[in-house]
C-alpha positions as CSV (number, residue, x, y, z in Angstrom):
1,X,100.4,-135.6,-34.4
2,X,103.7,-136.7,-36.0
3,X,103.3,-139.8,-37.9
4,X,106.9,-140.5,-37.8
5,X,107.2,-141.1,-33.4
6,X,104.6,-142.0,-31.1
7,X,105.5,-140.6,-28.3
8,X,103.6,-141.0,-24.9
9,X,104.8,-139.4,-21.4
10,X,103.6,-141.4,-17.8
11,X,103.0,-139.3,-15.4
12,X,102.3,-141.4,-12.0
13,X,104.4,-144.9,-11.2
14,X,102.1,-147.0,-9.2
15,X,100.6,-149.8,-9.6
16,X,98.5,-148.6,-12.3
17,X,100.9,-146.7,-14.3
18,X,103.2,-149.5,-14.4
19,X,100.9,-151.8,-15.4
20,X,100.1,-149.4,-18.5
21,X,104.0,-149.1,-18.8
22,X,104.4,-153.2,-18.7
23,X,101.0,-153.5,-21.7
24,X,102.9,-151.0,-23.8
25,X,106.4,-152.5,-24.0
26,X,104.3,-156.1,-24.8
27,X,102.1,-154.9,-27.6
28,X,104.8,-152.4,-28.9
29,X,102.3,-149.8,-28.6
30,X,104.3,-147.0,-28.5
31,X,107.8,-145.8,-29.6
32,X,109.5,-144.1,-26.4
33,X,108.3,-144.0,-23.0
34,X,108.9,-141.4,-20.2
35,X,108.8,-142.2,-16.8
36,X,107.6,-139.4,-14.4
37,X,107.0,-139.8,-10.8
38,X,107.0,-137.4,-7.5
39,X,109.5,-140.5,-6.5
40,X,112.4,-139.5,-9.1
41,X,114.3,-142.5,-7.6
42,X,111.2,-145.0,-8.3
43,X,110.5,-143.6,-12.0
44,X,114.3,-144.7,-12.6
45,X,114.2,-147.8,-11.4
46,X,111.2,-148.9,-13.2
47,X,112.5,-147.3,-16.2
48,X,115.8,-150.0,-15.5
49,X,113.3,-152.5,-15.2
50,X,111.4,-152.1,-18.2
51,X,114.5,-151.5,-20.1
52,X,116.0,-155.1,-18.9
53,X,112.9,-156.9,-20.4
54,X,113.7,-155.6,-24.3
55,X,115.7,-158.4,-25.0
56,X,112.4,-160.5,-24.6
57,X,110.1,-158.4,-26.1
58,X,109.3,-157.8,-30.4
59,X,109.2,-153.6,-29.3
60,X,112.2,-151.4,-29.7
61,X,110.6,-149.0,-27.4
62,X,112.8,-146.1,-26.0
63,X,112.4,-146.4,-22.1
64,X,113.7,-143.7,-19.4
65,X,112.7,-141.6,-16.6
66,X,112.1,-137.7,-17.2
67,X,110.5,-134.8,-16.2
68,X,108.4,-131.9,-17.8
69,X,110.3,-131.0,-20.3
70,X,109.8,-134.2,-22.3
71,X,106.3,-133.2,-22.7
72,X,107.0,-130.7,-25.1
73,X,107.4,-133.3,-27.9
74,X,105.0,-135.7,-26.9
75,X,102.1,-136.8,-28.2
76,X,100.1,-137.9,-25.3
77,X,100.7,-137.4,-21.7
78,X,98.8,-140.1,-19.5
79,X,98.1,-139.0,-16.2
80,X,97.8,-141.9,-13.6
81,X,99.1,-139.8,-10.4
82,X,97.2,-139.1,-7.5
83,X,96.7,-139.5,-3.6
84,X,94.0,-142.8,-2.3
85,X,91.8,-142.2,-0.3
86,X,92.5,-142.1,3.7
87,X,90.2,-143.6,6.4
88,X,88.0,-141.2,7.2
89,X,88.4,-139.4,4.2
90,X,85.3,-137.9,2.0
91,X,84.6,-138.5,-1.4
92,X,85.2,-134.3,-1.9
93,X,88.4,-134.5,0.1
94,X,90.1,-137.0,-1.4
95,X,88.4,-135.2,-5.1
96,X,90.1,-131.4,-3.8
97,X,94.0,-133.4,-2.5
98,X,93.8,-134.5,-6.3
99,X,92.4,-131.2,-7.9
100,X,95.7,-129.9,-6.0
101,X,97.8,-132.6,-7.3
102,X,96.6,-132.2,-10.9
103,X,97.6,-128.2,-10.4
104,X,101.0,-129.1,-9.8
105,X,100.9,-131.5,-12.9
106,X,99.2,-129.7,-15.9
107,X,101.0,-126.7,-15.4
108,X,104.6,-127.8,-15.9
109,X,103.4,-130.2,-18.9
110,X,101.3,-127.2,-20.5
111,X,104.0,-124.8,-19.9
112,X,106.3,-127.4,-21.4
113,X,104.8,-126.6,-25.0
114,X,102.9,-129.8,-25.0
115,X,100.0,-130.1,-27.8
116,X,98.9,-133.6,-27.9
117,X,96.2,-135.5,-25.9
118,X,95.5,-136.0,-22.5
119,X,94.7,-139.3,-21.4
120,X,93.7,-139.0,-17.6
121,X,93.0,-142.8,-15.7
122,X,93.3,-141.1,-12.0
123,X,90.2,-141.9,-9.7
124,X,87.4,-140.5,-9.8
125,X,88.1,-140.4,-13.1
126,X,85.5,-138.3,-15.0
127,X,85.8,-135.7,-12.7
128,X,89.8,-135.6,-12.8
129,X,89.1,-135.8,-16.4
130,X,87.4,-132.5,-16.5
131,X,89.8,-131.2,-14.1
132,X,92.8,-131.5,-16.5
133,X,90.6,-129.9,-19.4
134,X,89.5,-126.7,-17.1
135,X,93.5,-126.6,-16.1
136,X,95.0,-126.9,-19.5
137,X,92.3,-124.7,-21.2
138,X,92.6,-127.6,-23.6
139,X,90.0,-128.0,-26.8
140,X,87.5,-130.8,-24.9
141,X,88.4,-133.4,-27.9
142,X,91.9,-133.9,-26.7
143,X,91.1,-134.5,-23.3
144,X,89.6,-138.2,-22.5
145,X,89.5,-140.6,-19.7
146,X,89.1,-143.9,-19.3
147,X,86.0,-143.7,-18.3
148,X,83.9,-147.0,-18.5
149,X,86.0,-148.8,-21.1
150,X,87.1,-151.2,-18.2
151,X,83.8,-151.2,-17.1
152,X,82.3,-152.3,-20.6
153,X,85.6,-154.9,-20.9
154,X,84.1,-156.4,-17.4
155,X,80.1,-156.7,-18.4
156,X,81.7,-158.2,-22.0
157,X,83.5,-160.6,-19.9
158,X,80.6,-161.9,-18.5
159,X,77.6,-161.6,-20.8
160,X,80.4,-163.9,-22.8
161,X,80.4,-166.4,-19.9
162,X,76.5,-166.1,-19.8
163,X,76.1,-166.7,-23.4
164,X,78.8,-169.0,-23.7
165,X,80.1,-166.9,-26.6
166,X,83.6,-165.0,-26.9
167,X,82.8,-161.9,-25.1
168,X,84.2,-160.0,-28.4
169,X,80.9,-160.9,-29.6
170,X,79.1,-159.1,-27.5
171,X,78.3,-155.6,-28.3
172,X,76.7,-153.9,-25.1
173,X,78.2,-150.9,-23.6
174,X,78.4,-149.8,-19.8
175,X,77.7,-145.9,-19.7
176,X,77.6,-142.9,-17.2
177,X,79.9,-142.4,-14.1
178,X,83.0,-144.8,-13.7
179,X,81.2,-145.1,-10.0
180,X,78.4,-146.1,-8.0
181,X,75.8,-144.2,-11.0
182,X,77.0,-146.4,-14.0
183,X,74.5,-148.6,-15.9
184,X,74.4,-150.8,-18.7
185,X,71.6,-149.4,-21.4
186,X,69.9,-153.1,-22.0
187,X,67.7,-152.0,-25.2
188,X,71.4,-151.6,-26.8
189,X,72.8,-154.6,-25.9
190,X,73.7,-157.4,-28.3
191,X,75.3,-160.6,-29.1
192,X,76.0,-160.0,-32.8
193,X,73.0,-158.6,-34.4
194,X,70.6,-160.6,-31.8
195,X,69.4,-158.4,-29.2
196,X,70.3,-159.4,-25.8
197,X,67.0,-159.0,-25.0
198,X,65.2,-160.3,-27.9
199,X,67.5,-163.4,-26.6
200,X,65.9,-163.8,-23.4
201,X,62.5,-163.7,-24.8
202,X,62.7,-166.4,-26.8
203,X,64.9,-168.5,-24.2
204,X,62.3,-170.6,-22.5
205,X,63.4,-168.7,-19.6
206,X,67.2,-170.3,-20.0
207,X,68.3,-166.8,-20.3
208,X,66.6,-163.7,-18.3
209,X,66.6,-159.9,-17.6
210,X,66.9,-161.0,-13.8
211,X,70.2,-162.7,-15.0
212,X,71.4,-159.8,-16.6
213,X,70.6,-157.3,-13.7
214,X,72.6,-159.4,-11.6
215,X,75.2,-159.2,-14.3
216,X,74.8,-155.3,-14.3
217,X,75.6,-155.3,-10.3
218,X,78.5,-157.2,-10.5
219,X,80.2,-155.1,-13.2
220,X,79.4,-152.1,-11.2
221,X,80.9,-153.5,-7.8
222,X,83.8,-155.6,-9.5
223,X,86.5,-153.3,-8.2
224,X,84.8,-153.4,-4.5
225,X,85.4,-157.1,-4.7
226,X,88.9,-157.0,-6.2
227,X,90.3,-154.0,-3.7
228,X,89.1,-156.1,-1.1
229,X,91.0,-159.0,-2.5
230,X,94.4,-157.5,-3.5
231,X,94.3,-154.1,-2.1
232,X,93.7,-152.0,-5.5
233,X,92.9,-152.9,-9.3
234,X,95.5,-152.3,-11.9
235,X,95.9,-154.5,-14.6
236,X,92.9,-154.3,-16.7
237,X,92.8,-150.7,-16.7
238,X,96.5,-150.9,-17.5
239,X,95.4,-152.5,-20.6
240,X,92.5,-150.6,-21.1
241,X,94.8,-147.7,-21.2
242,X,96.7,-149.5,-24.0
243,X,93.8,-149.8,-26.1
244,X,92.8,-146.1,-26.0
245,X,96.8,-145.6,-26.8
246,X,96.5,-147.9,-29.8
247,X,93.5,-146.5,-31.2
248,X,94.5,-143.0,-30.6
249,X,97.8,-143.7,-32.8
250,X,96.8,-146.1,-35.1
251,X,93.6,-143.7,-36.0
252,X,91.9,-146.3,-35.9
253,X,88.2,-144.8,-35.6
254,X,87.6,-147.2,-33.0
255,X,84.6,-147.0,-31.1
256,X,85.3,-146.7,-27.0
257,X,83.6,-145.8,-24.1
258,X,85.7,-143.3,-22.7
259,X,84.8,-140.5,-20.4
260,X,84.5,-136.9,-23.0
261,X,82.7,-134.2,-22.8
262,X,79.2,-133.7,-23.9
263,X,78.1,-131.2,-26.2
264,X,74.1,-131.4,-25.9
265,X,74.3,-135.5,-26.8
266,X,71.6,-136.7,-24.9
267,X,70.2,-133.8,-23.9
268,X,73.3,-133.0,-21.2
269,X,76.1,-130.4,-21.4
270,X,78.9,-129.1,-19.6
271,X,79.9,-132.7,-18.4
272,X,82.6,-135.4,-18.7
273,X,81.0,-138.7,-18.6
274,X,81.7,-142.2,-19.7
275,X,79.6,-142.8,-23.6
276,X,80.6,-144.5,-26.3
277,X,83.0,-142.7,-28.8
278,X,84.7,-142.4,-32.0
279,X,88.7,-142.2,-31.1
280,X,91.1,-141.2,-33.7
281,X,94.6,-139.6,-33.8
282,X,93.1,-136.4,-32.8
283,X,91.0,-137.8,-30.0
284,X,87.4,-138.0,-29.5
285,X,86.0,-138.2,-33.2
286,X,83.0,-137.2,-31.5
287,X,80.5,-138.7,-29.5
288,X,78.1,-141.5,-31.0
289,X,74.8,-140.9,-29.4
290,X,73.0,-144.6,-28.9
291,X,69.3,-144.0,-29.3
292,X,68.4,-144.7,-25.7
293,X,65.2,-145.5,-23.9
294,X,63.1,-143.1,-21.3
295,X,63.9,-144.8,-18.5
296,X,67.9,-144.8,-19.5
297,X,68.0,-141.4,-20.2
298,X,66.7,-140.6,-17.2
299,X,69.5,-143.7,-15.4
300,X,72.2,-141.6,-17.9
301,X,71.3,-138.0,-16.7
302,X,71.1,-138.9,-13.1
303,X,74.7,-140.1,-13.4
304,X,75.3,-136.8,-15.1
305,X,73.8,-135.1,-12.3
306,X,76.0,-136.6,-9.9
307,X,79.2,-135.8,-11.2
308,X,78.1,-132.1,-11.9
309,X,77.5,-131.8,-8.4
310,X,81.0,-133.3,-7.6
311,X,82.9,-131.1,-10.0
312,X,80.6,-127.7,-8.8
313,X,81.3,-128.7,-4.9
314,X,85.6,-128.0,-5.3
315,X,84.6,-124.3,-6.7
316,X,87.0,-124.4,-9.6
């Protein structure tokens, strides 16, 4: 990676990509920006946009739309493109339209000479993640998702509120599938250097593991409640996106649970999953195994089970 330009590439101008778009320009995370969209029309007029705000902003960013060929220089292509899902529509159809989508995607940007990282957001994201490594025939440590670094933004959030502490205090994790099979591994779960659950046994029964389950469920269906609200979710993993970016090109060594490829951590293989994980310039570090409990790694490797199954069903 150059250390001279920190150059990133959007692929995919919804709502999501834009917001990633809008968290870059504010934090000055990056220094040029491409714009690509199916909608050539739509990636120019939010490049316009963007570029109308500068004035405002402390970021000298260089803002425009482009296509493939601006990958070749780049030094990470974030992929937020993708088809939602129809009425009707299965989980595995709506997980083959976006296989197909991400076919037409990775090649041009592969053939384009590009060597940096892929950062994939599109849903379900640990499966599109290891779509765009089995597509790009990438090394696995420069292909990383999201994963559940939103998720693990939204349980700090509220054991924060719980605990009446700022939730940058907390130190719990949510791990597994960005989906219906995450969990949050309690026995790792702190508020500085107190376990959380230590906490609750020593509360007087002001603070509980009933509490906390209920905590756990709302994490998990948080983006239920908020598509029901406003139709789709965008800005937090917009500026979850932004942190990855930052740590990636700061090399910052930053630990984040993002959705990577295991390697026999945990006893799994062969899967892209959300964990937590050491991100530097060359992307995932590596994988920092948490010493979980039985039950856990049981919770862990039925997630990992699930999204085996997903990725084995489209036959690629």
């Amino acid at each position: 990676m150059k250390k001279d330009q920190r150059k990133v590439v959007l692929i995919g101008c919804g709502m999501v990509g834009m917001s990633y778009a809008y968290a870059l320009l504010n934090q000055s995370a990056c220094d040029e920006l491409v714009l690509i969209d199916v909608d050539k029309k739509r990636a120019v007029g939010e490049a316009m946009d963007l570029n109308h705000g500068l004035a405002f902003s402390g970021s000298n960013m260089k803002i425009f739309a482009g296509d493939y060929e601006d990958c070749g220089d780049a030094d990470i292509v974030v992929i937020c493109a993708g088809v939602p899902q129809k009425p009707g529509e299965t989980r595995l159809d709506l997980l083959r339209h976006n296989a197909q989508v991400f076919q037409s995607i990775i090649d041009p940007v592969t053939e384009s000479g590009f060597n940096g990282i892929f950062l994939v957001a599109t849903n379900p994201v640990d499966v599109m993640t290891r779509i765009t490594c089995v597509l790009s025939g990438f090394n696995p440590r420069h292909v990383l998702g999201t994963g559940t670094a939103l998720d693990t933004a939204r349980l700090r959030y509220l054991l924060g509120d719980y605990f009446n502490v700022d939730p940058r205090n907390m130190h719990a994790y949510v791990m597994g599938e960005h989906g219906d099979s995450e969990f949050v591994p309690w026995s790792q779960a702190m508020l500085a250097t107190k376990p959380v659950l230590q906490l609750c046994g020593e509360s007087d029964g002001r603070y509980c593991e009933e509490s906390l389950a209920q905590i756990a469920e709302e994490v998990r269906t948080a983006a239920y409640k908020i598509i029901e609200a406003k139709r789709a979710t965008y800005y937090g993993i917009g500026m979850a996106l932004t942190r990855i970016t930052r740590a990636i090109f700061g090399d910052e060594h930053s630990v984040l649970t993002v959705s990577a490829m295991l390697r026999g951590e945990y006893g799994q293989k062969n899967v892209f999953v959300g964990v937590p994980c050491i991100v530097d310039r060359n992307g995932i570090r590596r994988v920092l195994e948490l010493n979980l409990t039985d039950r856990e790694r049981e919770q862990f490797a039925a997630s990992c089970d699930t999204l085996r199954e997903s990725f084995d069903e489209l036959g690629l």
